[in-house]
C-alpha positions in Angstrom: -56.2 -109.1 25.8 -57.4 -106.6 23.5 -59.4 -104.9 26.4 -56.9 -105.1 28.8 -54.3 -103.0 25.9 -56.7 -100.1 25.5 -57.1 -99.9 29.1 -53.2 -99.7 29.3 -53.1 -97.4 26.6 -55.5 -94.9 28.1 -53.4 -95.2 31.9 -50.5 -93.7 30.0 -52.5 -91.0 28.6 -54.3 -89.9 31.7 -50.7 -89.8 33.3 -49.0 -88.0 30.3 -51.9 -85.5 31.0 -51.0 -85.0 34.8 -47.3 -84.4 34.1 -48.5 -81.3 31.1 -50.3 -79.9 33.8 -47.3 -80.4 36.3 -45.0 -78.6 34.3 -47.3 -75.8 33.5 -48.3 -74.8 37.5 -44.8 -73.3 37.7 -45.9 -70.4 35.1 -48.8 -69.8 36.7 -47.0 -69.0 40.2 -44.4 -66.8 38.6 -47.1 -64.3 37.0 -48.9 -64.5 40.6 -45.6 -63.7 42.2 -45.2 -60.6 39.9 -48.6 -59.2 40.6 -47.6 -59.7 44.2 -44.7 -57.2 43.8 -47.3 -53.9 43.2 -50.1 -54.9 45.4 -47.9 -54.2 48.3 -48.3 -50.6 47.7 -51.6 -48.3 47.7 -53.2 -48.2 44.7 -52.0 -44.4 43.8 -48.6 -45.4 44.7 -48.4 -48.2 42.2 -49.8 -45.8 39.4 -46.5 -43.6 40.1 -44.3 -46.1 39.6 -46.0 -48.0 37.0 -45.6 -44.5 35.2 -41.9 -44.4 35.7 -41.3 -47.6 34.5 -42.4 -49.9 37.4 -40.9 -50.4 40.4 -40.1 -53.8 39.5 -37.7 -52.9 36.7 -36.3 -50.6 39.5 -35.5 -53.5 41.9 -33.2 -54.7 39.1 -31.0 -52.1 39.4 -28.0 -52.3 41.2 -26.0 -49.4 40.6 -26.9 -45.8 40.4 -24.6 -42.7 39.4 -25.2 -39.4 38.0 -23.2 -36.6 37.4 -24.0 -33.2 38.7 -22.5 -29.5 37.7 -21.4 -27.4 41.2 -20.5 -24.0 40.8 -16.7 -25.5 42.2 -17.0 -27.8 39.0 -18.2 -31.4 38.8 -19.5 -33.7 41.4 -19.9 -37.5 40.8 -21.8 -39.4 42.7 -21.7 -43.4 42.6 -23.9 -45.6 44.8 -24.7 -49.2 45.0 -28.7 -49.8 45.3 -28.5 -52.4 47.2 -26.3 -51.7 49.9 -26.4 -48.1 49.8 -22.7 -47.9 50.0 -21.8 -44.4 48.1 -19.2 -42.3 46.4 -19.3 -38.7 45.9 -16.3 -37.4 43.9 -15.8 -33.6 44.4 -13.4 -30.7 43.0 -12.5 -30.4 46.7 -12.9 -33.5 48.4 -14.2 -37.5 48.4 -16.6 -38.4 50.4 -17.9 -42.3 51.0 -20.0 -44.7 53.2 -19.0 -48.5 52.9 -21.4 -49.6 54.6 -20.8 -49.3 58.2 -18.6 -46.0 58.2 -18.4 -42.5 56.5 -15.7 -40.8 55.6 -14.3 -37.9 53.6 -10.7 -37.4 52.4 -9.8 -33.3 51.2 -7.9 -33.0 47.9 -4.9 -30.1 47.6 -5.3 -27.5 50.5 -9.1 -27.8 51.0 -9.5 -28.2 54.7 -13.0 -29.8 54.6 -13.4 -30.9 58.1 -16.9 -34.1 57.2 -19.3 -31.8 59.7 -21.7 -32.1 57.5 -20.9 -35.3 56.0 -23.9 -37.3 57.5 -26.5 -34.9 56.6 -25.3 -35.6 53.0 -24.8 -38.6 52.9 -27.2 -40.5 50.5 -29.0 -36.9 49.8 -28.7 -36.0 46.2 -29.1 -39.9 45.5 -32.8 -39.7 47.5 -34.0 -36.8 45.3 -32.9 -38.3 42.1 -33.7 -41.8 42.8 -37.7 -40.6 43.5 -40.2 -42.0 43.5 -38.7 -45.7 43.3 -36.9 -44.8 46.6 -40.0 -44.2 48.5 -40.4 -48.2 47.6 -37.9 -49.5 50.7 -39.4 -51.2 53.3 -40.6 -49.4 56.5 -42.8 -47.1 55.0 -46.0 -44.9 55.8 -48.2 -44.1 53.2 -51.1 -41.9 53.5 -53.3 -39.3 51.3 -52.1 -35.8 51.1 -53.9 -32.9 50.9 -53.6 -32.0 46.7 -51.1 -29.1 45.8 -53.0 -26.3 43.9 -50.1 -24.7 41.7 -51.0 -22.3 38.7 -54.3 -23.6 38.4 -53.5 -27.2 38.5 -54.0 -29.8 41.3 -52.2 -32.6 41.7 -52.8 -35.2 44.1 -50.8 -35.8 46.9 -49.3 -39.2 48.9 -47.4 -38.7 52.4 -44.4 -41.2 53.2 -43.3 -41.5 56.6 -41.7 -43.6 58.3 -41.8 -46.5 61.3 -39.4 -45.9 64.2 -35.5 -47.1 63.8 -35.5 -46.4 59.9 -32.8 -44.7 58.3 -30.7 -41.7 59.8 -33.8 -39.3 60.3 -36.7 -41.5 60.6 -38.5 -38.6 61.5 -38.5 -37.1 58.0 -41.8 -36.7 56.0 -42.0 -36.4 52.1 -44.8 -35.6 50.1 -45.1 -36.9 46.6 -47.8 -34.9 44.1 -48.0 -36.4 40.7 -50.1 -36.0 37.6 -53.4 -37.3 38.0 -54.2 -38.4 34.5 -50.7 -39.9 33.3 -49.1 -40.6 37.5 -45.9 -39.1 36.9 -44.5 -37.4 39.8 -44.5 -33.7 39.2 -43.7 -32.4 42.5 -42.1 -33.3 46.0 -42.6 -31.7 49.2 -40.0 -32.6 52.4 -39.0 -31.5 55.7 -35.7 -31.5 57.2 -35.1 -33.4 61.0 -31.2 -34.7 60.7 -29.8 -33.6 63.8 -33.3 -32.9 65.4 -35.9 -34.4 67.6 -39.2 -34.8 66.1 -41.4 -33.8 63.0 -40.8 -31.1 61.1 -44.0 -28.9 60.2 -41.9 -26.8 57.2 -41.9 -28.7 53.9 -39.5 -27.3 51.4 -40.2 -27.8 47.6 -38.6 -29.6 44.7 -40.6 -29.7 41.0 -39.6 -32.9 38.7 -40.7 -32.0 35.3 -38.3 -32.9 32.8 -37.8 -36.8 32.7 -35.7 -38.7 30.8 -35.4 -42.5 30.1 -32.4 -44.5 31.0 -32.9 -48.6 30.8 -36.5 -48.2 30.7 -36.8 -45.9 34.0 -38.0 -42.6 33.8 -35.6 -40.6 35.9 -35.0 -36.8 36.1 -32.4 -35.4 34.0 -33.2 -31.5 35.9 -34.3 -30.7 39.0 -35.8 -27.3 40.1 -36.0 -25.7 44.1 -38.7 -23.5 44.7 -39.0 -20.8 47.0 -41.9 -21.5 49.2 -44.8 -19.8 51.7 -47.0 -21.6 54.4 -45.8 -25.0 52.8 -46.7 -23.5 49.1 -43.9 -23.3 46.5 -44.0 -20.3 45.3 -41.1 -19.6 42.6 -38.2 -21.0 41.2 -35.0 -20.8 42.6 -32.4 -22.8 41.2 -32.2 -25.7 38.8 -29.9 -29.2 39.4 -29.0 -30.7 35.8 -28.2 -34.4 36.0 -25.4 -35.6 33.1 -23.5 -38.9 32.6 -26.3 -41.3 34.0 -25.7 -44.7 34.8 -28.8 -47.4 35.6 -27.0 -50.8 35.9 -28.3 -54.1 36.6 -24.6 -54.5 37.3 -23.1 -54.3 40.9 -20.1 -51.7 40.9 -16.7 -53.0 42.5 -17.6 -52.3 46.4 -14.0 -52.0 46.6 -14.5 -48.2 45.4 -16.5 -47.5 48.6 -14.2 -48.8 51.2 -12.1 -45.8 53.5 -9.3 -44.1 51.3 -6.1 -44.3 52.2 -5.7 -41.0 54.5 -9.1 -40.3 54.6 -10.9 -38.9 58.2 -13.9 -41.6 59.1 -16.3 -39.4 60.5 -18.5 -41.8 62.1 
């Protein structure tokens, strides 16, 4: 009787055993799924956003808006991360995209007639939201040759894009970023809305003055450069951010939809 207790007793412990290591497997697959989340991207790419504040903490986000100062006054822009619906509030005008359609409604006399509504559409939010927007899906990524710019090189990815994606799959950009700390310094594009095929010109942006808003390093200025045989060569303007909103929250989609007496452009 005795023998047969001990070997009861030691059944239950066995079994107490299995269901401690039952409960633990679950941890283990989370911290593999993580992992999972950078390897997707090159090696060089992950460094980039691993020095912005990783592209995970990014994916979080549902809600982007920033401020920016126009000559005309200021221009708010308001976009949801996940859907890319947008709002851009202007002196002059609204514009918005709710998903499906974009449209643009004048304020007072301004006779704004949304031409150029699609080119702009999601622009100013693809410059500020680098690099984490060069995450989506559907992208190319290949080594650049490194831009040489006052004596410093800085190495070089090329995004691109496969067929059917976005408005102008045919864009290119060119990310350069610091090769000791991987913080994106500079970014090289071309321009092919409203035209077939590649571009060959890349126009030039410099990013180096970050600031950190919910753990994400994001720009708070901006500065165009003029440029030569795809070189920038000096500054031309700056673009100062204000009023910055990262949210984790989603914004009312409602503030998207077509305004009452707006124009829906297409």
């Amino acid at each position: 009787m005795k023998k047969i207790s001990q070997l009861l007793i030691l059944a239950l412990l066995i079994t107490a055993c299995k269901n401690e290591t039952k409960q633990e497997s679950p941890i283990v697959d989370e911290v593999k799924a993580e992992d999972i989340t950078t390897s997707i991207y090159p090696e060089s790419m992950a460094k980039i956003f691993d020095a912005h504040g990783s592209i995970d903490n990014w994916n979080k986000m549902q809600t982007l808006s920033f401020t920016m100062e126009k000559p005309n006054g200021k221009e708010v822009t308001t976009v949801d991360l996940k859907t890319r619906a947008e709002l851009i509030d202007t002196p002059t005008h609204m514009q918005g995209y709710d998903g499906s359609s974009i449209w643009i409604k004048n304020k007072g006399d301004n006779e704004n007639d949304g031409s150029r509504a699609g080119f702009y559409r999601g622009l100013m939010m693809y410059f500020y939201a680098m690099p984490f927007i060069v995450g989506d899906d559907g992208i190319i990524y290949e080594d650049a040759e490194p831009l040489v710019f006052e004596g410093k090189t800085y190495p070089g990815i090329l995004i691109s894009y496969e067929s059917g994606i976005g408005s102008s799959p045919d864009d290119q950009y060119i990310i350069y970023y610091d090769a000791e700390s991987g913080q994106m310094q500079w970014l090289g594009y071309t321009v092919t809305y409203g035209k077939d095929g590649k571009s060959k010109e890349f126009k030039f942006i410099r990013y180096n003055n970050w600031q950190t808003i919910n753990g994400l390093a994001v720009p708070k200025s901006i500065d165009w450069y003029k440029y030569e045989n795809n070189v920038p060569t000096e500054k031309r303007n700056t673009v100062e951010f204000t009023n910055i909103v990262l949210s984790e929250k989603a914004a009312d989609a409602s503030m998207f939809s077509v305004a009452e007496g707006a124009m829906v452009i297409e």
